[in-house]
DSSP file (Angstrom, degrees, kcal/mol; ACC not computed):
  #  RESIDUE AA STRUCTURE BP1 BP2  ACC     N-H-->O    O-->H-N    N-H-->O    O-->H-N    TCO  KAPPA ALPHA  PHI   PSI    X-CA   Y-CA   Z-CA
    1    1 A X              0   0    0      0, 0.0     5,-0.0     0, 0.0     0, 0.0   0.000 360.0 360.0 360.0 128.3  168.9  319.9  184.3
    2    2 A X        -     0   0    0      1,-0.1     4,-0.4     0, 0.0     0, 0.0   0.320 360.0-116.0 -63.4-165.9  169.2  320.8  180.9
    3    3 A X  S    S+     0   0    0      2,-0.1    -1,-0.1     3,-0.1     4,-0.0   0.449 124.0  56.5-108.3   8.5  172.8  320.6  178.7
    4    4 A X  S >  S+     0   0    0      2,-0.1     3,-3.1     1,-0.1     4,-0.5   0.900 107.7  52.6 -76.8 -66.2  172.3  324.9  178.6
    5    5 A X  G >  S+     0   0    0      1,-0.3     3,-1.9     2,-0.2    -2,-0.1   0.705 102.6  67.2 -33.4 -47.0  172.2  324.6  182.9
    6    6 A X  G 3  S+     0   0    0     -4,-0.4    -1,-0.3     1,-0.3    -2,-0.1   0.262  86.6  52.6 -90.6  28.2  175.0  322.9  182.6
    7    7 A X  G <  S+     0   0    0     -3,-3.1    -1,-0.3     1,-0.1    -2,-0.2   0.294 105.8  57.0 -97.8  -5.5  177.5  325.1  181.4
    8    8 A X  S <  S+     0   0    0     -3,-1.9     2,-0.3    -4,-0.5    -2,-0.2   0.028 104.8  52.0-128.1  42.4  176.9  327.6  184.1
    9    9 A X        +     0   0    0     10,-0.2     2,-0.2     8,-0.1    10,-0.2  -1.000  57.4 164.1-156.2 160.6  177.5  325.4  186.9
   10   10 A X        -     0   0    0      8,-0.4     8,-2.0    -2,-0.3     2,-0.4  -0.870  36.4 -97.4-158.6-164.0  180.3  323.0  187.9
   11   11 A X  B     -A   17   0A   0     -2,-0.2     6,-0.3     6,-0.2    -2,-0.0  -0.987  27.9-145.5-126.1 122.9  181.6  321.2  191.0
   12   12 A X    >   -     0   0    0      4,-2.0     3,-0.5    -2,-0.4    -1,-0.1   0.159  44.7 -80.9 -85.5-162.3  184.4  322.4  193.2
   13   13 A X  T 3  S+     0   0    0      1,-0.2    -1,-0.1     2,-0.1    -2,-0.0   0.964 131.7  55.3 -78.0 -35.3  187.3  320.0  195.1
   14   14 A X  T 3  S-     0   0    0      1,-0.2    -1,-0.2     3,-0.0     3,-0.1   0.748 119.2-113.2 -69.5  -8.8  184.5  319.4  197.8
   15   15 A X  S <  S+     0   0    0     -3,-0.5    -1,-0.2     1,-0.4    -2,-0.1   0.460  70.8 142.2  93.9  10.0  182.1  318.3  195.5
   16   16 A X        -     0   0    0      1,-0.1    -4,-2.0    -5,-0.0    -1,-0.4  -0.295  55.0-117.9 -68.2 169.9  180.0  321.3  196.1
   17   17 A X  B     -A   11   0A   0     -6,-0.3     2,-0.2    -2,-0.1    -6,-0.2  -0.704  35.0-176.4-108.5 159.2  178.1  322.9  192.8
   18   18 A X        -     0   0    0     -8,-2.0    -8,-0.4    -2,-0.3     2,-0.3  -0.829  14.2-143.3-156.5 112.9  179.4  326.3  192.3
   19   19 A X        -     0   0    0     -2,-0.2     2,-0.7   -10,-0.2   -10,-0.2  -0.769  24.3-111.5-115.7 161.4  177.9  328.4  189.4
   20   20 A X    >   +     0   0    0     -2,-0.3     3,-0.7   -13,-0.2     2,-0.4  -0.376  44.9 177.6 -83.7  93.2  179.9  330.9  187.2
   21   21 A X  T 3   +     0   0    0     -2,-0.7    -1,-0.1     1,-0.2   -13,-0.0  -0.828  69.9  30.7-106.3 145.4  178.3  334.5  188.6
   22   22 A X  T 3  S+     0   0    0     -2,-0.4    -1,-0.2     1,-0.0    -2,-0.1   0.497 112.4  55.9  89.8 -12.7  180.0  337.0  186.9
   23   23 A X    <>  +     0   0    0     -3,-0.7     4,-2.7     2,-0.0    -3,-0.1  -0.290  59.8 127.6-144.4  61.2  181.0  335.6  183.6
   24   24 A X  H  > S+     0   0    0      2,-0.2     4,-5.6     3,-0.2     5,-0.3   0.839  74.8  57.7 -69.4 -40.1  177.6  334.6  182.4
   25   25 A X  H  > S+     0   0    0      2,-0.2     4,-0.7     3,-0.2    -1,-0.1   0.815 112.1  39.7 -60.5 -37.7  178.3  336.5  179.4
   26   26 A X  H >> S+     0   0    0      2,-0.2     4,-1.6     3,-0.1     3,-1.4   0.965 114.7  51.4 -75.5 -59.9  181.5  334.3  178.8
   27   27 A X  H 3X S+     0   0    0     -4,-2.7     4,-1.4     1,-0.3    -2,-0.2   0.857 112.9  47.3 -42.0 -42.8  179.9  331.1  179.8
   28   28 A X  H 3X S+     0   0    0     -4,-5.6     4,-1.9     2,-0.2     3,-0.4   0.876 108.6  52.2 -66.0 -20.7  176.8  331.9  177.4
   29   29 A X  H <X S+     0   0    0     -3,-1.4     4,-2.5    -4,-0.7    -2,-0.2   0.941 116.8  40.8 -77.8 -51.6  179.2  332.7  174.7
   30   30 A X  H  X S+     0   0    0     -4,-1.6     4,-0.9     2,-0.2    -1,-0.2   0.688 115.3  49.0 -18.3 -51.6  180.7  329.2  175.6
   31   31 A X  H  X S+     0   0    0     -4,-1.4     4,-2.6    -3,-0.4    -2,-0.2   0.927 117.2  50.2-103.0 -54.9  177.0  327.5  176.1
   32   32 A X  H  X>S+     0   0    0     -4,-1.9     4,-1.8     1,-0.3     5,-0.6   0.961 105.7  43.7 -33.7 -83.4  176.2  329.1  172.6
   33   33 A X  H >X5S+     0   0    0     -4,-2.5     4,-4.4    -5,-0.3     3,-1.0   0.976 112.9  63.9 -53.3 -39.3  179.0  328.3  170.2
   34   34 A X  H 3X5S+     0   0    0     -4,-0.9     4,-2.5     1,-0.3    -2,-0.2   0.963 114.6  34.3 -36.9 -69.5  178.5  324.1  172.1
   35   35 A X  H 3X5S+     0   0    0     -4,-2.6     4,-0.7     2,-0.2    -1,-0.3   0.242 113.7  52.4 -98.8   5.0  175.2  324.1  170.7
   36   36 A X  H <<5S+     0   0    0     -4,-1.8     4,-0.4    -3,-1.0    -1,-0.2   0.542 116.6  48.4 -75.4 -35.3  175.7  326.2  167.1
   37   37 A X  H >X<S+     0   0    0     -4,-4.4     4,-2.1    -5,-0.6     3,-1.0   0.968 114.7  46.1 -70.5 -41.7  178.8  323.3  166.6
   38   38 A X  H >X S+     0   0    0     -4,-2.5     3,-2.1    -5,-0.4     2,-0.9   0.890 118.2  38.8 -63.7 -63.4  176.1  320.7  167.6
   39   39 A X  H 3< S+     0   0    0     -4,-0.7    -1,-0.3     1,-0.2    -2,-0.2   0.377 116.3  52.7 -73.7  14.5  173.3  322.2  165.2
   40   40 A X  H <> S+     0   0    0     -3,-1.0     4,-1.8    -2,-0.9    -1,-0.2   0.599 102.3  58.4-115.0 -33.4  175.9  322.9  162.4
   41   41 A X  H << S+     0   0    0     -4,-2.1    -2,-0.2    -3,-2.1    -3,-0.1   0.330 111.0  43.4 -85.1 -18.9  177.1  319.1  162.7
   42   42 A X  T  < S+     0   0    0     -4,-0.6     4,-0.5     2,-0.1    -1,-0.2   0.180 106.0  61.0-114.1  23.4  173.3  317.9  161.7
   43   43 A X  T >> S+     0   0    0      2,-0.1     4,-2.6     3,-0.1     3,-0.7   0.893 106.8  44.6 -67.7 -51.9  172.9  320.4  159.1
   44   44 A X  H 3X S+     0   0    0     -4,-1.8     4,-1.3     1,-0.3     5,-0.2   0.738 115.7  48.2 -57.4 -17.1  175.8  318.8  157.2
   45   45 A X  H 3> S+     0   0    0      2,-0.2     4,-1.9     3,-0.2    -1,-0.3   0.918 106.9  56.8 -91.6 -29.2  174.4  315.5  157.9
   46   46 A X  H <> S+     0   0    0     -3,-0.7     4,-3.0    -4,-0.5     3,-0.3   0.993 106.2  48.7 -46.5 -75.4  171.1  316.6  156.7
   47   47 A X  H  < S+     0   0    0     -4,-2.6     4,-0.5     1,-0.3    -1,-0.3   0.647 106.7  57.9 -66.9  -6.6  172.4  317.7  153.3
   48   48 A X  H >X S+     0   0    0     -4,-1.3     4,-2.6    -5,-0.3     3,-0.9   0.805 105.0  53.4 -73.5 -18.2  174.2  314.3  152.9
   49   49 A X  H 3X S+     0   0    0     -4,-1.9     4,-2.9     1,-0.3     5,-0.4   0.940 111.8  42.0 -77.2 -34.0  171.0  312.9  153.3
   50   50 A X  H 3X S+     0   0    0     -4,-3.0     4,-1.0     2,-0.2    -1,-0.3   0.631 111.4  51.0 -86.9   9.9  169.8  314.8  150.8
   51   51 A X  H <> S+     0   0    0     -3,-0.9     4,-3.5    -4,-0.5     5,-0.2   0.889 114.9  51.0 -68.1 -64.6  172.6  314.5  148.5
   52   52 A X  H  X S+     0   0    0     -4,-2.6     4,-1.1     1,-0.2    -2,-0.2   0.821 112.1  41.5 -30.3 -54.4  172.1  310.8  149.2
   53   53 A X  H >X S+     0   0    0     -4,-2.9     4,-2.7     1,-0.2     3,-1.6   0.991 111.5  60.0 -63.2 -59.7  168.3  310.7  148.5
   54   54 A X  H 3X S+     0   0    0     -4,-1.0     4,-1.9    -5,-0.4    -1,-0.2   0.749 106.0  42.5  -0.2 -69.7  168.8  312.9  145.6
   55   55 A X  H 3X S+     0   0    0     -4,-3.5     4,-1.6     2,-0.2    -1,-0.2   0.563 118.7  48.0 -79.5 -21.3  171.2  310.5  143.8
   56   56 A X  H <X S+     0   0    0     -3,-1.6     4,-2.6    -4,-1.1    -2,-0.2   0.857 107.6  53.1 -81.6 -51.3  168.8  307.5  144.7
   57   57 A X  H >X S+     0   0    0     -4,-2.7     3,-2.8     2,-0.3     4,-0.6   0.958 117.4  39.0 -61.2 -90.1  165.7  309.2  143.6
   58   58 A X  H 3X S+     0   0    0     -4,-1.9     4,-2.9     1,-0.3     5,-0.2   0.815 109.9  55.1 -56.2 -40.5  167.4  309.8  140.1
   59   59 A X  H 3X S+     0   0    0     -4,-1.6     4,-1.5     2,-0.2    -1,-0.3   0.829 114.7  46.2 -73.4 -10.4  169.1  306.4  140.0
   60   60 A X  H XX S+     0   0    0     -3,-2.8     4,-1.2    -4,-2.6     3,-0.6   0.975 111.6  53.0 -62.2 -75.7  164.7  304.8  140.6
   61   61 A X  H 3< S+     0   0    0     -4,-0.6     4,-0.3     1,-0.2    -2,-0.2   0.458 108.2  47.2 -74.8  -6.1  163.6  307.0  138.1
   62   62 A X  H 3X S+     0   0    0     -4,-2.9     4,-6.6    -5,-0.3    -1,-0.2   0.872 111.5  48.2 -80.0 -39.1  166.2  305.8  135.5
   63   63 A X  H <X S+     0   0    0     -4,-1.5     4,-1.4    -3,-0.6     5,-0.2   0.957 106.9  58.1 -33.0 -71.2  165.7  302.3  135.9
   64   64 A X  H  X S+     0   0    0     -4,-1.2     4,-1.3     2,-0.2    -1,-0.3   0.746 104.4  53.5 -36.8 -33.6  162.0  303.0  135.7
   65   65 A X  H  > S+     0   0    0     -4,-0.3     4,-2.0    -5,-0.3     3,-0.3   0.966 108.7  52.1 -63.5 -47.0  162.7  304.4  132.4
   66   66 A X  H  X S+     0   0    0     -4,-6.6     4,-1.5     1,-0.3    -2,-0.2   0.761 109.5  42.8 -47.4 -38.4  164.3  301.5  131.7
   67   67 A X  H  X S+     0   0    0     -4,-1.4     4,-0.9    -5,-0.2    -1,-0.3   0.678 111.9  55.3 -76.1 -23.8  161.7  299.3  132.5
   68   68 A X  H >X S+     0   0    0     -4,-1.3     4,-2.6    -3,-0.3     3,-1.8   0.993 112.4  42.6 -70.3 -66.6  159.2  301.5  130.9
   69   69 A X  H 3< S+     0   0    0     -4,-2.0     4,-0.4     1,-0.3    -2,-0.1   0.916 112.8  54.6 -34.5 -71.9  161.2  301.4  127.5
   70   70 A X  H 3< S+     0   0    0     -4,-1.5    -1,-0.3    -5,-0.3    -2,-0.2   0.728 112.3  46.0 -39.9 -29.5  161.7  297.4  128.1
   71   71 A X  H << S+     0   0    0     -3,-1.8    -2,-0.3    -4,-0.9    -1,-0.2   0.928 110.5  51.8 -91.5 -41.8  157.6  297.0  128.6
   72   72 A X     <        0   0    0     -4,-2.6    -1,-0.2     1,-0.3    -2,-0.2   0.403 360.0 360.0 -92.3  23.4  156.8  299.2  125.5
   73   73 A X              0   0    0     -4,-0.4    -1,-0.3    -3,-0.2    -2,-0.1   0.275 360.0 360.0 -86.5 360.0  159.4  296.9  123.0
């Protein structure tokens, strides 16, 4: 069972499954926004990684200038 499947089912006090007929429309609206907050929560992590790499990538390629400079003295 997927984690979409499992917004449109649940468990009652007997421990029977019981699924939401009749507000599918709400429960996807529900199932929806769950899984926009999850993909919204690794964009941002995405762009820190590329902030990160970014700032790493410029701080190699000064060094390397630095060493470059340092070999041709």
């Amino acid at each position: 069972m997927g984690d979409f499947e499992k917004w449109f089912r649940s468990l009652n006090a007997n421990g029977k499954t019981v699924y939401f007929l009749g507000n599918e429309h709400k429960v996807s609206e529900m199932a929806w926004n769950h899984q926009q907050a999850i993909i919204d929560q690794l964009k941002a992590q995405l762009n820190n990684m590329k902030a990160c790499y970014i700032e790493k990538k410029q701080q190699v390629d000064e060094l390397q200038n630095r060493i470059n400079e340092a070999l041709e003295d």
